[in-house]
MARBA-3410 file (N, C-alpha, C, O; in Angstrom, 1 decimal):
159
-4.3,35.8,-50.7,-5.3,35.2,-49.7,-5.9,33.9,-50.2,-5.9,32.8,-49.6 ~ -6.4,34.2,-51.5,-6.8,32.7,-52.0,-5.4,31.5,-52.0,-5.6,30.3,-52.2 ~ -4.7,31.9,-52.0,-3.3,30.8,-52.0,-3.3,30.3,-50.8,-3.3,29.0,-50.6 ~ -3.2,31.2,-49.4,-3.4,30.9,-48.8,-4.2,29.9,-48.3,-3.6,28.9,-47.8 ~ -5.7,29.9,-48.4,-6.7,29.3,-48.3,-6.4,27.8,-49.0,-6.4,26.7,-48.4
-6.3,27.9,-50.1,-6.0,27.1,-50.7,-4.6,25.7,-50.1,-4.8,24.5,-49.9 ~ -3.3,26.5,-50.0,-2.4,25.9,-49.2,-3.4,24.6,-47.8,-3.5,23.4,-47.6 ~ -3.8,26.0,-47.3,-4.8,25.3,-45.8,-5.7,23.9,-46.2,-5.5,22.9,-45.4 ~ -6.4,23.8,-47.0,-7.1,23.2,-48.1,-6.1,22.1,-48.3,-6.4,21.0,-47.8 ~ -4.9,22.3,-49.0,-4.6,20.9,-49.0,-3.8,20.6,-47.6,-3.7,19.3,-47.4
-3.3,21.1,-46.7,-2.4,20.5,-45.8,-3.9,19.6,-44.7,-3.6,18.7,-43.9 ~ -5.1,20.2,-44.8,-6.3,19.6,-43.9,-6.5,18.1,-44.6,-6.5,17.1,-43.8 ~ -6.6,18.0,-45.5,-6.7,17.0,-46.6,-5.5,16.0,-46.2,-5.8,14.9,-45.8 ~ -4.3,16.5,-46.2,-3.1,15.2,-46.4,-3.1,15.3,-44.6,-2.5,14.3,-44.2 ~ -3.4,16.0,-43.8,-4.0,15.6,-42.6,-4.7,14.6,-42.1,-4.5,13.6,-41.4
-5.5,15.1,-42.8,-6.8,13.8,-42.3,-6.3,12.1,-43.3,-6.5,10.9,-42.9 ~ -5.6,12.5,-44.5,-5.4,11.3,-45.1,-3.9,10.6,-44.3,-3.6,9.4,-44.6 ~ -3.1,11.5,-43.3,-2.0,10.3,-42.7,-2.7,9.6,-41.3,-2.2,8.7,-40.7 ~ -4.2,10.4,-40.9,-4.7,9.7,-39.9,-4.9,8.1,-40.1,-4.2,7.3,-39.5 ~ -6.1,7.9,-41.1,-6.1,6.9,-41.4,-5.0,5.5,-41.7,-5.2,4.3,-41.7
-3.9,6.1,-42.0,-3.0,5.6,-42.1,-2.1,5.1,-40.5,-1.2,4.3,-40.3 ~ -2.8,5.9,-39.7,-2.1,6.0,-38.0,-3.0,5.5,-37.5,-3.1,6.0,-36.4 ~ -4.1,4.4,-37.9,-5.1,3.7,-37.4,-4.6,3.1,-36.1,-3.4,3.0,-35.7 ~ -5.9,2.7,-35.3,-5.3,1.0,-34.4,-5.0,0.2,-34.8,-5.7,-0.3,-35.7 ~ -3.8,-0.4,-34.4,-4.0,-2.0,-34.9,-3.5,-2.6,-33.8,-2.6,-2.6,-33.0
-4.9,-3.6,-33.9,-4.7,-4.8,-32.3,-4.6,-6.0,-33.1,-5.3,-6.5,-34.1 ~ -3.5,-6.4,-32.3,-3.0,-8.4,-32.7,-3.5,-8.9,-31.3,-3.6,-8.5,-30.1 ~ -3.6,-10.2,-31.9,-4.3,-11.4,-30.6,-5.9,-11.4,-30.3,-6.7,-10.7,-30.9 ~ -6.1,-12.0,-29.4,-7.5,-11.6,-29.6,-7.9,-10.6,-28.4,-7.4,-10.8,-27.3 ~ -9.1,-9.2,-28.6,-8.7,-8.8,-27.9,-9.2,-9.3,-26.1,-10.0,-10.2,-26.0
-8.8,-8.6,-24.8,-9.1,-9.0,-23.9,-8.2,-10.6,-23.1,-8.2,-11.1,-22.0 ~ -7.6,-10.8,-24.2,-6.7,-11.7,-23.7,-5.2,-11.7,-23.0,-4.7,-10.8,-23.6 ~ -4.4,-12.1,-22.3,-3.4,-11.6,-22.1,-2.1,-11.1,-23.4,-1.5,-10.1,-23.3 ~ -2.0,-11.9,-24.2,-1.1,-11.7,-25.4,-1.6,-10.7,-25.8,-0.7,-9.9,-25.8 ~ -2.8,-10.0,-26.2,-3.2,-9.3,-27.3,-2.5,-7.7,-26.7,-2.5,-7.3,-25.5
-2.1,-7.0,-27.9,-1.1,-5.7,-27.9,-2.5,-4.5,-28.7,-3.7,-4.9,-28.9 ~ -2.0,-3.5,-29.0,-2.7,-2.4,-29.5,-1.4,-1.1,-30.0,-0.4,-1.2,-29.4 ~ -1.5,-0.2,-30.8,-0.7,0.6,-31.0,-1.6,2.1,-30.5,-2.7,2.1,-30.2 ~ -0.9,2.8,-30.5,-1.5,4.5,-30.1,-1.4,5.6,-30.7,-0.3,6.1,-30.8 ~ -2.2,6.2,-31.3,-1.4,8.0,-31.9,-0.6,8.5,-31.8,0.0,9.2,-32.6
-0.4,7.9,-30.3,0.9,8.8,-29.4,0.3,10.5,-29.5,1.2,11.4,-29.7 ~ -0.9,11.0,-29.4,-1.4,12.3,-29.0,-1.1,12.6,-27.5,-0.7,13.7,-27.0 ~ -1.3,11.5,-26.7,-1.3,11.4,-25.0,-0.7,10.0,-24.3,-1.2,8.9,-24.6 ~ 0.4,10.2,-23.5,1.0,9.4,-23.0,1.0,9.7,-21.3,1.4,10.8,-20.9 ~ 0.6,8.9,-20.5,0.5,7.5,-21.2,-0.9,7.4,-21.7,-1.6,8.4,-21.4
-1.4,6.4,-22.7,-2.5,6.2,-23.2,-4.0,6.1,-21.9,-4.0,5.9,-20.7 ~ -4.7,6.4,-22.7,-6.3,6.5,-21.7,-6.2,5.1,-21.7,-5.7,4.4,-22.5 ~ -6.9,4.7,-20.3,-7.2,3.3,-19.6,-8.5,2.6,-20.6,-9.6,3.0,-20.7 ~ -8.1,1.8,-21.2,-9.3,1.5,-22.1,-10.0,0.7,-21.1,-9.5,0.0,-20.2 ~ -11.7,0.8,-21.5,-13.1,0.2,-20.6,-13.0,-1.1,-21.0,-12.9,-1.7,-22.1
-13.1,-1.7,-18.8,-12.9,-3.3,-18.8,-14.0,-3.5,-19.5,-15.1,-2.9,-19.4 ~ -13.6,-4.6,-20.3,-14.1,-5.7,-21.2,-14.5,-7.3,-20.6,-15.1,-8.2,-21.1 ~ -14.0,-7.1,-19.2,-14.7,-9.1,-18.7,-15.8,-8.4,-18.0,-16.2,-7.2,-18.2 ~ -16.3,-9.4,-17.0,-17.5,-9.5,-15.9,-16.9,-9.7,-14.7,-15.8,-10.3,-14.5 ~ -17.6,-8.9,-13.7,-17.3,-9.6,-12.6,-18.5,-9.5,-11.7,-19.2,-8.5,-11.3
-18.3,-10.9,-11.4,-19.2,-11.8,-10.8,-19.2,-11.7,-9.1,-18.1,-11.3,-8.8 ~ -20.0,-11.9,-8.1,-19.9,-12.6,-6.6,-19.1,-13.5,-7.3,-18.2,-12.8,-7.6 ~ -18.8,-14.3,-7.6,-18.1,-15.7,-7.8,-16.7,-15.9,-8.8,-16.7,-14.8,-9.5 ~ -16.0,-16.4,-9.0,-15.1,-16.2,-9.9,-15.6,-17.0,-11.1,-15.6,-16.7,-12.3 ~ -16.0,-18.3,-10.4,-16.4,-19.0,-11.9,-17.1,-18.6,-12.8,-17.1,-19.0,-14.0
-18.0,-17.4,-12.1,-18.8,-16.5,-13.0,-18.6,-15.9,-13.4,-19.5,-15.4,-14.1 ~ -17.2,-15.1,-13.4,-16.9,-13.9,-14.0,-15.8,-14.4,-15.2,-15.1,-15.4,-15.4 ~ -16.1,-13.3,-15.9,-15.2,-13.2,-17.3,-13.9,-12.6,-17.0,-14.1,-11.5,-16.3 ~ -12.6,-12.8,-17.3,-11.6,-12.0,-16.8,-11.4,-11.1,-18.2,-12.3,-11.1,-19.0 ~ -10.7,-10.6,-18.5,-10.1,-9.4,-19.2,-8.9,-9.0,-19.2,-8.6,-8.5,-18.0
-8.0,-8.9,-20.0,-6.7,-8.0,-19.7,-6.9,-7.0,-21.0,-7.3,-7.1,-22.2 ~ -6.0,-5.8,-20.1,-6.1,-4.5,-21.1,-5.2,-4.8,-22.1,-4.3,-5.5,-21.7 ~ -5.0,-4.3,-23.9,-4.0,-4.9,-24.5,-2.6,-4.1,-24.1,-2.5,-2.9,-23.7 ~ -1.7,-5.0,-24.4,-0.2,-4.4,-23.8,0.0,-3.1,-25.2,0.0,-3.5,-26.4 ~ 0.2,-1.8,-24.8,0.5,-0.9,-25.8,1.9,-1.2,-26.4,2.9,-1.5,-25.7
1.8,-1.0,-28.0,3.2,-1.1,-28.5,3.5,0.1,-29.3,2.7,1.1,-29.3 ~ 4.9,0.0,-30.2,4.8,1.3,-30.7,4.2,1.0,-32.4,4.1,-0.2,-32.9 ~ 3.9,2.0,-33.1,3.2,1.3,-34.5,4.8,1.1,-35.2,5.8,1.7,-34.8 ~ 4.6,-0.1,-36.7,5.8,-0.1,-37.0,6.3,1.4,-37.8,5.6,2.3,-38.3 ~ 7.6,1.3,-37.8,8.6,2.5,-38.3,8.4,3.9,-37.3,8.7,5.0,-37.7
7.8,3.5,-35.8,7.7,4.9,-34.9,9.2,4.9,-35.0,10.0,4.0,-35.3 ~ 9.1,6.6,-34.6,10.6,6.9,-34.0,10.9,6.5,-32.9,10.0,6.7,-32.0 ~ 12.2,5.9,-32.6,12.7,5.8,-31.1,12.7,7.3,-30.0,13.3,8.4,-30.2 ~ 12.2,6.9,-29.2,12.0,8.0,-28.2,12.6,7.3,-26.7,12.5,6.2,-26.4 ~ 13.2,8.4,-26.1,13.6,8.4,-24.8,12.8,9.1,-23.8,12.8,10.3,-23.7
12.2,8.4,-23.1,11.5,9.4,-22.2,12.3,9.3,-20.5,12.2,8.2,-20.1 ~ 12.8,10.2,-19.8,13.6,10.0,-18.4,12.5,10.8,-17.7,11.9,11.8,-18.2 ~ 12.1,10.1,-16.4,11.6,10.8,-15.8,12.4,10.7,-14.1,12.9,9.7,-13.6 ~ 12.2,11.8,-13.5,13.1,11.7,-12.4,12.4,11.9,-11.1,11.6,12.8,-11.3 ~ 12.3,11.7,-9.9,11.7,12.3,-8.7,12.1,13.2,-7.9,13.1,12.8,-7.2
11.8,14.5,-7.7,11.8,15.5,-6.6,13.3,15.8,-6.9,14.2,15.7,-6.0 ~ 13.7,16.2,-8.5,15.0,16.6,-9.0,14.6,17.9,-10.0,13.6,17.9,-10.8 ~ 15.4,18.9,-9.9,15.5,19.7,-10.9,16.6,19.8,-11.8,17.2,18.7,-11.9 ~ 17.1,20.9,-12.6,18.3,21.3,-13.0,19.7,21.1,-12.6,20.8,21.0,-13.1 ~ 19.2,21.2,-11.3,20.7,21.9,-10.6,21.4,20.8,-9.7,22.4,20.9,-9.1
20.2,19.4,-9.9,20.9,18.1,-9.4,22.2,17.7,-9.8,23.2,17.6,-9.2 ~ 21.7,17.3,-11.6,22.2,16.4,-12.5,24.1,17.1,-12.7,24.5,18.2,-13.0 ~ 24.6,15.9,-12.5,26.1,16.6,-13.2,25.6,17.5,-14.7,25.7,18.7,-15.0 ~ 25.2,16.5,-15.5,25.0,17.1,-16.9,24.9,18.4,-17.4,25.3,18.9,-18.5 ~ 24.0,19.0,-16.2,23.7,20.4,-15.7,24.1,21.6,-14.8,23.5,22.6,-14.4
25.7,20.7,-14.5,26.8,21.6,-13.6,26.4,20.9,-12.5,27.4,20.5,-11.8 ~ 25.1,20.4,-12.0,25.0,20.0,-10.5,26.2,19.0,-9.7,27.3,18.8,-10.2 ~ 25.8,18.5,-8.8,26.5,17.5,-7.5,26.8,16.4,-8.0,27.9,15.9,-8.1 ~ 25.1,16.0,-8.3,25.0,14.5,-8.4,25.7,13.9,-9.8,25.9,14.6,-10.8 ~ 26.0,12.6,-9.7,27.0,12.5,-10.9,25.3,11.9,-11.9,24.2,11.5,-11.6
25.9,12.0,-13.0,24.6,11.0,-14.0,25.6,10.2,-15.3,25.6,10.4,-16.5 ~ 26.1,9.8,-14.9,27.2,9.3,-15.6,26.4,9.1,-17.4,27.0,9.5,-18.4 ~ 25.1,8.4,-17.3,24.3,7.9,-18.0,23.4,9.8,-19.0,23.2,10.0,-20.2 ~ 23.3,10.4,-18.2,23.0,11.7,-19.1,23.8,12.3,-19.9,23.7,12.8,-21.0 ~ 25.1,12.2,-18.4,26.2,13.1,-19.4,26.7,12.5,-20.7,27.2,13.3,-21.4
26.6,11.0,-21.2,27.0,10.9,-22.2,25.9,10.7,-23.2,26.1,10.0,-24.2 ~ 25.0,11.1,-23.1,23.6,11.5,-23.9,23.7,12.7,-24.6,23.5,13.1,-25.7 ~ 24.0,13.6,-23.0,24.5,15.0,-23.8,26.1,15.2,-24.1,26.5,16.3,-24.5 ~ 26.9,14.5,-24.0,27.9,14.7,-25.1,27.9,14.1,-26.2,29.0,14.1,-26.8 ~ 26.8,13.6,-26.8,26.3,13.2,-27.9,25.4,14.4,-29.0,25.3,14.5,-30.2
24.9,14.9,-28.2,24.7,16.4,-28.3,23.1,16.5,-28.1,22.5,17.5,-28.6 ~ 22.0,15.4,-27.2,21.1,15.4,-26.8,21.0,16.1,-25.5,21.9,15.8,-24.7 ~ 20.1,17.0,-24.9,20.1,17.4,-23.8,18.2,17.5,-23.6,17.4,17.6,-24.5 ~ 18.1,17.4,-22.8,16.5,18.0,-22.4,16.3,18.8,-21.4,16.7,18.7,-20.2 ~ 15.7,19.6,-22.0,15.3,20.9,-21.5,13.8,21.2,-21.0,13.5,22.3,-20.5
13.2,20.6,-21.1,12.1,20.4,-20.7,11.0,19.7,-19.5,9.9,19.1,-19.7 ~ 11.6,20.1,-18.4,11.3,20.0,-17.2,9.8,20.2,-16.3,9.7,21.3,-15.7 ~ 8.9,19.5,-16.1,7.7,19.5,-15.6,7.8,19.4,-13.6,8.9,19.0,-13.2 ~ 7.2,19.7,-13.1,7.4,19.7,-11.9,5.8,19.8,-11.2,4.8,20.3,-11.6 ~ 6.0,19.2,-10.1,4.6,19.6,-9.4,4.5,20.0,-7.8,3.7,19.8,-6.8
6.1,20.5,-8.2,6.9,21.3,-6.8,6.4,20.8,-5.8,6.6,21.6,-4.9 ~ 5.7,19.8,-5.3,5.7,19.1,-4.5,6.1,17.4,-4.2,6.0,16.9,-5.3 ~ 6.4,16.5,-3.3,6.8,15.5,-3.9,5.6,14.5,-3.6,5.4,13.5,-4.3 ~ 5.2,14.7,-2.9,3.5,13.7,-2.6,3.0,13.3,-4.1,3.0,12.2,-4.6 ~ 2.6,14.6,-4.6,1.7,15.2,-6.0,2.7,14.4,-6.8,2.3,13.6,-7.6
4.0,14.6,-6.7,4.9,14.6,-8.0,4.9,13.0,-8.2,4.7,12.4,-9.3 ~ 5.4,12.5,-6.7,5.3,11.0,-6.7,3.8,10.4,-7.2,4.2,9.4,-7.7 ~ 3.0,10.4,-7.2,1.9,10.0,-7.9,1.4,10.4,-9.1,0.5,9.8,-9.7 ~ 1.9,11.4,-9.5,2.0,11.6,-11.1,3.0,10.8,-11.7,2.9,10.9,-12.9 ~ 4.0,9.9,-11.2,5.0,9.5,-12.0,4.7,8.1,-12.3,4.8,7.4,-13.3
4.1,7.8,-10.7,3.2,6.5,-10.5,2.5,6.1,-11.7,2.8,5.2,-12.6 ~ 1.3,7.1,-11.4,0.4,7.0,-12.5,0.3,7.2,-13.9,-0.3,6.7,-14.8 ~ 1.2,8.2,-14.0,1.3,8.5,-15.7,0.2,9.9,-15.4,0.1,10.7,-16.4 ~ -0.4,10.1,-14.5,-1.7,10.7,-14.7,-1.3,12.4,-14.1,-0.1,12.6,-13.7 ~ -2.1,13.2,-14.0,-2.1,14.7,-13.6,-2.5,14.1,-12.2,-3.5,13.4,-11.9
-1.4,14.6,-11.2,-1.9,14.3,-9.6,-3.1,14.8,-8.8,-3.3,14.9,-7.6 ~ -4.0,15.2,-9.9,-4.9,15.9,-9.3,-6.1,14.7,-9.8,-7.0,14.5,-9.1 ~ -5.9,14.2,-10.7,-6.6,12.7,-11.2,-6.6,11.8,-10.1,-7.5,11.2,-9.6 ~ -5.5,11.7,-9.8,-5.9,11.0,-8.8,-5.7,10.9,-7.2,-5.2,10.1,-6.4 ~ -6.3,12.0,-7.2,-6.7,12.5,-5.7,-5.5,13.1,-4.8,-5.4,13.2,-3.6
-4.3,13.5,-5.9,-3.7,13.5,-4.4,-2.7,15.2,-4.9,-1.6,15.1,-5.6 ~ -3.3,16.3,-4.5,-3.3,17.5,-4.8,-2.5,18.1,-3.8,-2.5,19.4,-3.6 ~ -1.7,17.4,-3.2,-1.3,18.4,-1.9,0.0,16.7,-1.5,0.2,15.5,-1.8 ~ 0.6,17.9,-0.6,1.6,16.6,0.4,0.9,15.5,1.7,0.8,15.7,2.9 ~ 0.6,14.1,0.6,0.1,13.1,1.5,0.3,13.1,3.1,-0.5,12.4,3.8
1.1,13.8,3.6,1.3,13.7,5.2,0.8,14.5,5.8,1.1,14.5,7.0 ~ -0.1,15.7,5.3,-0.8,16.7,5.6,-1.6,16.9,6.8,-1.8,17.9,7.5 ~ -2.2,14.8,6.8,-3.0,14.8,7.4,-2.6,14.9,9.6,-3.1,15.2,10.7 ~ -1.4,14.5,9.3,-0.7,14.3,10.6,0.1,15.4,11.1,1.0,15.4,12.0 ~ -0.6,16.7,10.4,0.3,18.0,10.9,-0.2,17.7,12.1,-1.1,16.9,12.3
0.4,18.4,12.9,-0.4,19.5,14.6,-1.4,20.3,14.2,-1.1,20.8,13.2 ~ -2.2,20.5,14.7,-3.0,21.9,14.2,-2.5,23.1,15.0,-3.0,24.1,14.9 ~ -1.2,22.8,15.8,-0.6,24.0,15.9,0.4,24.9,14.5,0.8,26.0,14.2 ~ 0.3,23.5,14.0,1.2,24.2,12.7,0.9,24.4,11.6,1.5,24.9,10.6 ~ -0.3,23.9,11.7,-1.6,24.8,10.7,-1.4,26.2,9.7,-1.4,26.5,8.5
-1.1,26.5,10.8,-1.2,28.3,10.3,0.1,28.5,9.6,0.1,29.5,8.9 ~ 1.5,27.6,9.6,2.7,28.2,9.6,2.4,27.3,7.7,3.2,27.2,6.8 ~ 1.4,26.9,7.5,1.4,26.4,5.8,0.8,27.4,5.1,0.8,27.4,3.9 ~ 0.1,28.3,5.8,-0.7,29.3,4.2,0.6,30.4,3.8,0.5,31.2,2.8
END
């Protein structure tokens, strides 16, 4: 038990000591267009960092701002992220389906595959999560955008 403890003890320790080491680092100055920032990479896409200019009635009066361009820190690992719309499993050639992917199948005959499939079984929701980077429910749009133009005869035929 005490080994245990002990183990925990140091792995909290060399924890907290590679954080430091996975700091921010922003080049340029910030708020300006050039200037970049690195990320944890805990959440992608990264949180919207708070505007930094003014804004004015007037333009001459206002301060502009740009958010810094995110990069990766040096020596990250290369990562591939595919993201697809209103597709599952059963599209992709790679995955026995129809459609050809000329570009997956030879990812996975490389011996990469992803298996790991998110959906928001709808395509309104789905298309605005891909948009955004964000959970479709962030930003407002929880259901299929054309909702609004049913019939109200056909109301009933959605629950």
């Amino acid at each position: 038990m005490k080994t245990c403890h002990l183990l925990c003890s140091v792995a909290s320790v060399l924890a907290f000591g590679c954080v430091s080491a996975m700091a921010q680092q922003v080049t340029g100055v910030p708020g300006s267009p050039g200037a970049t920032t690195t990320i944890d990479g805990k959440q992608l896409p990264p949180p919207a960092p708070q505007f930094g200019g003014v804004i004015k009635e007037r333009a001459s009066e206002s301060t502009p701002w740009w958010p810094p361009r995110v990069v990766p820190p040096k020596g990250a690992p290369n990562v591939l992220l595919i993201m697809t719309d209103d597709v599952g499993f059963a599209a992709p050639s790679t995955f026995g389906g129809v459609i050809p992917t000329p570009a997956l199948d030879r990812i996975a005959a490389h011996g990469l595959r992803y298996t790991d499939f998110h959906s928001t079984a709808l395509c309104s929701p789905t298309r605005a999560a891909l948009i955004t980077g964000r959970n479709h429910h962030s930003v407002g749009n929880g259901m299929i955008g054309e909702i609004s133009v049913v019939p109200p005869s056909l109301l009933g035929l959605l629950d």
